[in-house]
TIROTOR-437062 format. One record per atom (N, C-alpha, C): x, y, z. Coordinates in pm, whole numbers, plus 50000, padded with zeros to 5 digits. Layout:
BEGIN
REC:u:v:w
REC:X:Y:Z .
...
***
This chain:
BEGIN
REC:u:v:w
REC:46451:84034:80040 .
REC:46515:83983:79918 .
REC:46625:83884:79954 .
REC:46624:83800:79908 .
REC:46711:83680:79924 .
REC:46837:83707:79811 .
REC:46918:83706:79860 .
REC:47038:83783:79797 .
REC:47106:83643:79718 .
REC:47139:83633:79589 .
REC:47213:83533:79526 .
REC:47358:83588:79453 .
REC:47441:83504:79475 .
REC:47572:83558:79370 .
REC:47536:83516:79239 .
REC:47608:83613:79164 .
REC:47664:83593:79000 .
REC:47748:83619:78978 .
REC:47816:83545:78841 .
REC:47944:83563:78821 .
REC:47954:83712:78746 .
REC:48035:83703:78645 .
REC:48028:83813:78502 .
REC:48057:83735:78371 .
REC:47937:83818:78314 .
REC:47899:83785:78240 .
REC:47874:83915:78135 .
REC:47905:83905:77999 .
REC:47883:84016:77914 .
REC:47929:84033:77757 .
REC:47957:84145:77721 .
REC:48035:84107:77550 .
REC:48103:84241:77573 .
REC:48165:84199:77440 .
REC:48324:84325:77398 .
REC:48286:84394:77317 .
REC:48278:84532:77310 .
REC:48287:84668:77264 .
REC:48416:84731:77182 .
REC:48423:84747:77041 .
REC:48479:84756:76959 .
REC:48470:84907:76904 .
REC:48509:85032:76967 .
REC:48511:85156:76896 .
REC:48633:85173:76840 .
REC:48577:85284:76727 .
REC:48698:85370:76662 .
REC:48705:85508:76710 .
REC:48816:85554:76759 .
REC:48851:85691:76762 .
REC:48968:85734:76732 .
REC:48947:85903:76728 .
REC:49104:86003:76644 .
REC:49212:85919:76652 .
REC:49253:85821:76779 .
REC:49390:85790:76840 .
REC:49352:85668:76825 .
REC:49323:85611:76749 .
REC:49254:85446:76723 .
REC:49196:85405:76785 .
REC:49133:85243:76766 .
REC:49035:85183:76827 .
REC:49055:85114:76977 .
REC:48955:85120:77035 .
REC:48940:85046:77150 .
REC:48864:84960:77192 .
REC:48897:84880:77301 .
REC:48833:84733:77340 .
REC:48787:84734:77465 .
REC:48660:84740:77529 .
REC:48622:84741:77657 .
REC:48468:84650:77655 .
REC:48498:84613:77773 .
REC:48419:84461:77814 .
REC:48280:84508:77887 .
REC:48191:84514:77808 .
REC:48042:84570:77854 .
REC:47944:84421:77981 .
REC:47996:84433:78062 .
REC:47913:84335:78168 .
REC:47741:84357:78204 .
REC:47728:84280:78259 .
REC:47597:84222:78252 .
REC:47505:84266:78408 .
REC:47456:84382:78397 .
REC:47406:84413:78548 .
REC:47273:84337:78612 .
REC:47339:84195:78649 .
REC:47266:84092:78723 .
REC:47190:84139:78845 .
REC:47042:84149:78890 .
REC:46968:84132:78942 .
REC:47039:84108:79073 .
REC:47054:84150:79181 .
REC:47077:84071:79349 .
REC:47053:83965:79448 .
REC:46883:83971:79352 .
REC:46812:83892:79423 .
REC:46769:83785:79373 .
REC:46752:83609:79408 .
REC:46716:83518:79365 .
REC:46617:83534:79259 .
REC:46489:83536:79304 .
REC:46368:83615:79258 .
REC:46382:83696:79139 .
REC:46490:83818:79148 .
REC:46478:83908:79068 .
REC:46578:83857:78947 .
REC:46667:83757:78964 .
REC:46698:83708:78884 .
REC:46627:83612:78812 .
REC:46578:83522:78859 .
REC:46475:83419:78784 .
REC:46409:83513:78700 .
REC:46313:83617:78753 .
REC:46249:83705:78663 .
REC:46348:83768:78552 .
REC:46455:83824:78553 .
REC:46531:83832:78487 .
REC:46545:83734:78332 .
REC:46582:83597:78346 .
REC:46609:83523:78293 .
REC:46441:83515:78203 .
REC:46360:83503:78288 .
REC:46213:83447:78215 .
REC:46165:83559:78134 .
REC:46196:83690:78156 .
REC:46231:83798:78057 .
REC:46273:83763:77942 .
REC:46398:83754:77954 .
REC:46483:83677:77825 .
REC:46444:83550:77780 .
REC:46372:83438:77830 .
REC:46315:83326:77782 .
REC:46208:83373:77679 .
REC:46078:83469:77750 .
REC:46002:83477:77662 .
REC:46007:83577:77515 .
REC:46129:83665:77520 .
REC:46164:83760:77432 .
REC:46226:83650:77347 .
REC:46271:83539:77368 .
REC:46343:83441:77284 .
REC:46237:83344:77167 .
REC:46163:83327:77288 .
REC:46020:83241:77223 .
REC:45993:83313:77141 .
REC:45944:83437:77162 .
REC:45834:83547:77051 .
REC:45879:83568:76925 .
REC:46061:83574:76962 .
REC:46172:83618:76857 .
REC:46121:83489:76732 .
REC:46115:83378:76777 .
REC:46116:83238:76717 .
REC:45985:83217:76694 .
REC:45863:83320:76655 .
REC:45716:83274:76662 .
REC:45641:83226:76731 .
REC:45677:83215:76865 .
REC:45589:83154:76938 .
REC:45515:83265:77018 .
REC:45416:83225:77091 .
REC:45357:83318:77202 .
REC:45302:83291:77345 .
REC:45375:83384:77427 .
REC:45328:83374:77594 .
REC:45244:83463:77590 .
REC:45109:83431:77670 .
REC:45048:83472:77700 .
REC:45018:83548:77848 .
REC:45088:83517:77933 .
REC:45092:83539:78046 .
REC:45207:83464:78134 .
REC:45290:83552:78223 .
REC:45375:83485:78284 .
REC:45312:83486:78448 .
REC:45300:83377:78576 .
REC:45274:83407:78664 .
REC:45438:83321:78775 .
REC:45429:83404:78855 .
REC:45526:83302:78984 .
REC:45456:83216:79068 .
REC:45475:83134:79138 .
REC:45445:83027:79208 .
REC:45476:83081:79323 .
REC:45418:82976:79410 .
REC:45415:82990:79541 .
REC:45531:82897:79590 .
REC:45623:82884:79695 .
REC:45770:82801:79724 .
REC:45683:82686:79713 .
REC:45842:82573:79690 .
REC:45728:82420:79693 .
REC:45675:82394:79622 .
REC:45715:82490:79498 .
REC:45610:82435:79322 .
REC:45675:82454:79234 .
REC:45645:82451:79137 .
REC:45729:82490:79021 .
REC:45751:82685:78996 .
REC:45861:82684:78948 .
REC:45914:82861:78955 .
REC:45788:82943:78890 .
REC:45731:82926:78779 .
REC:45666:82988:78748 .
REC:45537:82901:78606 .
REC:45458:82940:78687 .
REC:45362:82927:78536 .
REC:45339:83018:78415 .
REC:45363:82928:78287 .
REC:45354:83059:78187 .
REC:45213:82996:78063 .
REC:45143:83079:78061 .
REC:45053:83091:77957 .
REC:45068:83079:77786 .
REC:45042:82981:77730 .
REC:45074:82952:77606 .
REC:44931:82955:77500 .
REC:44917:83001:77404 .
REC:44810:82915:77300 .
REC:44743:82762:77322 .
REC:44870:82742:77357 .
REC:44837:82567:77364 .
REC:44768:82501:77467 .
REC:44807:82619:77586 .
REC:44771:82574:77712 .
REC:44894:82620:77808 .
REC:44854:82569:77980 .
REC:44971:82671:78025 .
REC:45059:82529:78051 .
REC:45181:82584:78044 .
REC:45340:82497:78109 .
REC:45356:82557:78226 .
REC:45406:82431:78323 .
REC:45488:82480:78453 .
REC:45654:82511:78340 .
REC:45678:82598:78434 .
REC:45865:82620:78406 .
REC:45938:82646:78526 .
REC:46028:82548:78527 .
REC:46151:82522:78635 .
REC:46256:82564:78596 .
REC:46330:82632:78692 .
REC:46482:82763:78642 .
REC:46550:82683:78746 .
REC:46705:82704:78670 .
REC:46824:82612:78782 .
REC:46933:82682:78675 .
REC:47013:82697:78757 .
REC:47149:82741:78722 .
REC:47244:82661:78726 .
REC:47352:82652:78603 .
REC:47441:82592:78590 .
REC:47576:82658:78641 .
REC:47593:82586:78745 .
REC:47818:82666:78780 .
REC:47874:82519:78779 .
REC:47977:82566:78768 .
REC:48090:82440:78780 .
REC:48152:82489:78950 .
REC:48174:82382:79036 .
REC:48211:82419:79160 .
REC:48329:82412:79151 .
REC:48416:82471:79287 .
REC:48527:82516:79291 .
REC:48571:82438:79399 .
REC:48657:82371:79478 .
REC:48694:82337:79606 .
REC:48752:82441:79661 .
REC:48649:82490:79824 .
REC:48686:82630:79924 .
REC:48715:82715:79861 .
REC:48616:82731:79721 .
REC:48573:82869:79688 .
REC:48490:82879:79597 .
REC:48446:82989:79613 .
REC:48351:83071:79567 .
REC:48314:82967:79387 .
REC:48214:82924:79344 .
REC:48240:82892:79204 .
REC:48262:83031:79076 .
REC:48213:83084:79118 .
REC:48236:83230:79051 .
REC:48360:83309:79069 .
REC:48424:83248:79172 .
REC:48587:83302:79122 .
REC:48655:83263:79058 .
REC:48659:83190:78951 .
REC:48744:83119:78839 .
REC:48743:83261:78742 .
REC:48872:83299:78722 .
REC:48901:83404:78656 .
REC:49024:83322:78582 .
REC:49098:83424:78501 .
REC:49174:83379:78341 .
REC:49113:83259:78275 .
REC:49216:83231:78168 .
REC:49144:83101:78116 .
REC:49120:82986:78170 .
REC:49034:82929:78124 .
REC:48964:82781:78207 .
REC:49046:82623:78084 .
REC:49079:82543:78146 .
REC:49067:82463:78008 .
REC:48975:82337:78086 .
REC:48874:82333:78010 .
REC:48761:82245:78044 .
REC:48759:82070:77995 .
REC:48763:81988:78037 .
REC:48733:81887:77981 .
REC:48603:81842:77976 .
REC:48594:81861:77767 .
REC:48427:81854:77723 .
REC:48304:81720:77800 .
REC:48404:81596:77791 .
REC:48326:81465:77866 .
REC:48303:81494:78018 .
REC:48370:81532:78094 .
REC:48319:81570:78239 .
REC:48245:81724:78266 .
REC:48262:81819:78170 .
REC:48139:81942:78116 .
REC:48015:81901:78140 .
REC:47961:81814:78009 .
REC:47871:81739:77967 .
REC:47774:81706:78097 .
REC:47887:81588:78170 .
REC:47827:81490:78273 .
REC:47759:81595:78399 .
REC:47847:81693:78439 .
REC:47836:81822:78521 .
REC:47714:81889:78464 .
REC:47683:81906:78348 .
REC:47537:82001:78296 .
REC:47399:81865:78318 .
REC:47432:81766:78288 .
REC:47324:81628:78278 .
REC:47324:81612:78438 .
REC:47443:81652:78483 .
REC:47329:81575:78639 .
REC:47305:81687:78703 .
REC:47312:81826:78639 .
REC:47244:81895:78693 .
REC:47070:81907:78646 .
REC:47084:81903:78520 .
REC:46950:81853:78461 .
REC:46866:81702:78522 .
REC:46970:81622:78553 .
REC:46871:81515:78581 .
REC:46815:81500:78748 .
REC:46904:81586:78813 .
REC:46840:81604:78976 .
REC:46721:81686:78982 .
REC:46688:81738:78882 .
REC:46540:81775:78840 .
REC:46456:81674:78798 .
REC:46508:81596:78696 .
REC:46439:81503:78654 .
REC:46381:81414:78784 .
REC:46446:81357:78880 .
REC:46423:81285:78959 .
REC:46327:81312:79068 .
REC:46300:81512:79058 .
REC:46226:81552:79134 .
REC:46069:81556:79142 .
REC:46075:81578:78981 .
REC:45882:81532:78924 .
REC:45883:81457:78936 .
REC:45742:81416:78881 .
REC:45672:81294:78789 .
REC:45646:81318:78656 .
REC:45654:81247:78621 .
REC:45658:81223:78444 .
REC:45487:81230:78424 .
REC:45415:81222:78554 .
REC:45285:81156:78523 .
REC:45179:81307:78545 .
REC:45253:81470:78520 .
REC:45227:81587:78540 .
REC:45098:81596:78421 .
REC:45001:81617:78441 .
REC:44873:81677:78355 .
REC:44971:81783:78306 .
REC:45000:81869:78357 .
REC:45045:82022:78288 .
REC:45203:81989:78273 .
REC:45222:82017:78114 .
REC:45370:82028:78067 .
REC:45480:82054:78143 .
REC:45546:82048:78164 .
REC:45696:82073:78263 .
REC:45805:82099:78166 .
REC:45851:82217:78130 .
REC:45981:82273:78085 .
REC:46060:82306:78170 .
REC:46199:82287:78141 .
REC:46313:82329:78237 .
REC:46390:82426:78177 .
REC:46400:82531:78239 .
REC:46492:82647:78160 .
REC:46629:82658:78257 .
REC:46779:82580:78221 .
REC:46876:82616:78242 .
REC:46961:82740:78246 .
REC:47013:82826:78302 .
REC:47084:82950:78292 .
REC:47191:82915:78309 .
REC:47301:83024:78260 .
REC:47453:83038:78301 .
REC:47434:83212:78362 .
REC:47502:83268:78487 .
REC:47572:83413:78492 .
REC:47710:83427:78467 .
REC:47808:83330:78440 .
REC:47936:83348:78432 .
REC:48037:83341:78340 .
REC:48057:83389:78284 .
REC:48155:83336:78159 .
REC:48192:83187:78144 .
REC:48264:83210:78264 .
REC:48350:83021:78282 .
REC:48265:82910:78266 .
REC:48123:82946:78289 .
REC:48032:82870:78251 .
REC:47976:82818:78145 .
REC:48007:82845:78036 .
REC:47983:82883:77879 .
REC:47979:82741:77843 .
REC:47927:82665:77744 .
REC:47912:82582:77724 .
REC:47917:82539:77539 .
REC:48017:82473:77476 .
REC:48019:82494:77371 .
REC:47927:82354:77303 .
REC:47981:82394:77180 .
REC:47855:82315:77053 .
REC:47844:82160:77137 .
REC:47983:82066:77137 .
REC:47997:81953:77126 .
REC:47926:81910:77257 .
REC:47985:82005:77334 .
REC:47919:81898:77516 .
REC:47749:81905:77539 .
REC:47726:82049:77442 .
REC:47554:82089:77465 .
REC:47516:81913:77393 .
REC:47576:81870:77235 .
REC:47540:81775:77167 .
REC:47513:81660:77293 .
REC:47640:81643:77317 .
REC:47661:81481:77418 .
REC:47521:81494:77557 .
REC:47498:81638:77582 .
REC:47431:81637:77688 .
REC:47294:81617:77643 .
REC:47236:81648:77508 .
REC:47115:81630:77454 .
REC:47079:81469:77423 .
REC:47189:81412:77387 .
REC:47217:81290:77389 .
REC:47207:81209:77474 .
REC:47229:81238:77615 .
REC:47210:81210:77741 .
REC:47058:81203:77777 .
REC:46976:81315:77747 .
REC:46889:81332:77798 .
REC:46779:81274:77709 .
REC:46797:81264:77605 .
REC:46702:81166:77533 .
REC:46721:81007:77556 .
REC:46817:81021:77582 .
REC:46832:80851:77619 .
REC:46761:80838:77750 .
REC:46732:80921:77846 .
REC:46683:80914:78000 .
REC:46466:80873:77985 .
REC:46445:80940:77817 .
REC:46302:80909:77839 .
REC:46264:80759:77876 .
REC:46153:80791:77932 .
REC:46065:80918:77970 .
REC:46107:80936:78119 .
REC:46067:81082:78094 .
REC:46144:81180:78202 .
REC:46071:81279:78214 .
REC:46010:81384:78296 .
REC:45927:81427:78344 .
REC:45909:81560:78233 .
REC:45990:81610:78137 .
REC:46020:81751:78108 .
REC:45930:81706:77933 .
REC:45864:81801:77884 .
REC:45839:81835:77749 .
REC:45947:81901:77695 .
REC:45999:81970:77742 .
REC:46134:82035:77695 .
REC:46218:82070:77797 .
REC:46363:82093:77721 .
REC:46459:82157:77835 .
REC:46529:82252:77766 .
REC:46590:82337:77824 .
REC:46628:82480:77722 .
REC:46760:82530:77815 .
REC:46861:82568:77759 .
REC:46965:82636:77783 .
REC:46973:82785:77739 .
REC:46980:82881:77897 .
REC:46997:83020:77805 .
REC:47138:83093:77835 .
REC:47216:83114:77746 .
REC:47376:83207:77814 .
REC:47325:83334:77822 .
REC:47322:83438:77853 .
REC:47297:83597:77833 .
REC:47447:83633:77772 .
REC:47384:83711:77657 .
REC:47535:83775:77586 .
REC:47541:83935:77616 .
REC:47434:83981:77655 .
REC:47439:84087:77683 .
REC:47297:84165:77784 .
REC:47336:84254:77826 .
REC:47179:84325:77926 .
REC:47034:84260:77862 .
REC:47004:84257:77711 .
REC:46894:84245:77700 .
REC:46932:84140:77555 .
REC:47028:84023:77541 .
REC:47009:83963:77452 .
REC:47087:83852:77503 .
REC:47090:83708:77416 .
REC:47149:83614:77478 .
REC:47135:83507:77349 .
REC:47211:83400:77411 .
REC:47122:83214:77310 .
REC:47034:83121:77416 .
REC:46951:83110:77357 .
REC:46853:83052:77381 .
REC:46837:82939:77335 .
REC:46917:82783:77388 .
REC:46936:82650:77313 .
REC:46847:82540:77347 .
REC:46782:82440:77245 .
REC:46691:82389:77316 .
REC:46796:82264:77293 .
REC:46773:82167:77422 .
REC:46833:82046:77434 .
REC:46788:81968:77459 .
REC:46603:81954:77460 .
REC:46485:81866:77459 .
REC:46368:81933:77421 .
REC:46313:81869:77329 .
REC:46349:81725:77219 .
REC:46475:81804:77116 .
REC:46540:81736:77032 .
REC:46611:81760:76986 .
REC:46637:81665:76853 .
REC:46688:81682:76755 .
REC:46733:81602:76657 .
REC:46838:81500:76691 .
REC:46793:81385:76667 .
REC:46877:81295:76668 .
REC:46982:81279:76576 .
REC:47117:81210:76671 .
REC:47264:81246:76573 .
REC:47276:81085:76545 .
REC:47227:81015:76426 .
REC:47270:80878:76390 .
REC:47446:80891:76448 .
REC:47443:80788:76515 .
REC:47601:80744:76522 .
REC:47706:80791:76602 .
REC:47605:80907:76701 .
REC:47685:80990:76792 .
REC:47754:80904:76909 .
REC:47869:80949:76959 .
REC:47920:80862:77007 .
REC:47997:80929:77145 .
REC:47953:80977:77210 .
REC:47967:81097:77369 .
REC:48118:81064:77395 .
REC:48140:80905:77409 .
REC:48282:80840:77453 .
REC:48395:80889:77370 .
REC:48363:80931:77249 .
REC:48481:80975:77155 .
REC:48545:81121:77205 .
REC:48497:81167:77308 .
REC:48480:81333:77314 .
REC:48545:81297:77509 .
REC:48572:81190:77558 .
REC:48646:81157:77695 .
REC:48776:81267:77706 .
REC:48866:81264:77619 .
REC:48974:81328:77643 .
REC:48981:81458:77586 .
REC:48882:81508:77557 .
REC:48871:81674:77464 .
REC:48868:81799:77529 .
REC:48947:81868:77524 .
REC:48976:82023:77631 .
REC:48900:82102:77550 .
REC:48846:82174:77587 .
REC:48771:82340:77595 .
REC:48904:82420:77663 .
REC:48917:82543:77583 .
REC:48994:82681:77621 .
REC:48899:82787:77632 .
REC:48838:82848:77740 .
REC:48753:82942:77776 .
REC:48836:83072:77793 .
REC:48836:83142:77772 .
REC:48959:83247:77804 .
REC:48841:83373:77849 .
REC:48914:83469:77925 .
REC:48792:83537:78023 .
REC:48805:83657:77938 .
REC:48645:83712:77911 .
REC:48653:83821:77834 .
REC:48672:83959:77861 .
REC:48718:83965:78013 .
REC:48689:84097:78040 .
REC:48871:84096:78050 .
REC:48897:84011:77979 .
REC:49085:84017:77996 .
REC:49112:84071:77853 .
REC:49034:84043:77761 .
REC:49084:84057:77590 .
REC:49149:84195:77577 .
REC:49279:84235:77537 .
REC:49322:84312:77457 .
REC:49313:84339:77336 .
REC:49309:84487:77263 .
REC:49308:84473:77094 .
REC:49449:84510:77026 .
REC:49492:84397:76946 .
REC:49628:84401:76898 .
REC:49590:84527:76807 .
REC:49692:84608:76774 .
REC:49656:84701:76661 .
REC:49825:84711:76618 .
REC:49806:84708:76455 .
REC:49957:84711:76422 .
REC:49966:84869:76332 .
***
């Protein structure tokens, strides 16, 4: 087993009891292994699809040197390519970014697109069989909000043609649930404008820090 890090990742737990309520941070028991994570994730990809009407028919893995996995559709089968999104750290770990993060949304963006597009550069556009890309996050700090997902969809439609039928973003919110965002093809935003969004901070604040005020 080829051993991979993850960050944490998970959601907040809200009970009531005799002596009032409490707040504890339910994390996300990530897989060890490369492998067993990809499978992981393609778990949650296709529980996402089905959720949304669609149907897999069969999931298979690849052999190294190909695409991650082939999956079986109605339509016909798609290759699907898995890549993980971190933000790096200088001489450390990217997964040690703990308390709050404040992110700037225009260099977010650019950081998720060229991670998407060093894929792009790796096919051919000229694939008989469909090519989807399924993006992941394991880390909180990784989180990615409304506006930069926009600018990055924006990005990537402007790049056609480009090797992918689709590209998909998944966060995991919890052991067996998550969002599942598609960011190719996508609706076009008349008038969008990525440059307006240069100087815009993101406040990520880490969830396994949250306290519950109670008065």
């Amino acid at each position: 087993m080829n051993k991979k890090p993850t960050g944490k990742m998970g959601s907040l737990r809200m009970e009531a009891g005799p002596d009032g309520s409490s707040l504890s941070f339910e994390a996300i028991d990530f897989p060890k292994g490369k492998e067993e994570i990809e499978e992981y994730v393609l778990t949650q990809f296709k529980t996402k699809i089905e959720e949304r009407g669609g149907k897999i028919t069969f999931t298979k893995k690849n052999n190294e040197n190909s695409f991650d996995f082939t999956v079986g559709t109605p339509n016909g089968d798609i290759f699907l390519e898995l890549t993980e999104f971190v933000r790096l750290i200088p001489k450390a770990s990217p997964y040690s970014a703990n308390g709050t993060q404040v992110i700037n949304i225009y260099e977010d963006a650019f950081r998720l697109f060229s991670t998407i597009k060093s894929k792009m550069t790796r096919y051919s556009s000229n694939s008989q069989t469909p090519i989807h890309l399924l993006v992941y996050v394991t880390h909180w700090a990784f989180v990615i909000d409304k506006i930069t997902l926009t600018i990055v969809a924006h990005w990537i439609q402007k790049e056609l043609p480009h090797p992918f039928e689709a590209v998909f973003l998944y966060i995991p919110l919890s052991q067996k649930d998550g969002d599942l965002i598609q960011l190719f093809p996508s609706k076009k935003i008349d008038g969008f404008d990525p440059e307006k969004y240069r100087d815009t901070e993101l406040i990520i604040p880490d969830p396994a820090n949250a306290i519950l005020i109670q008065e």
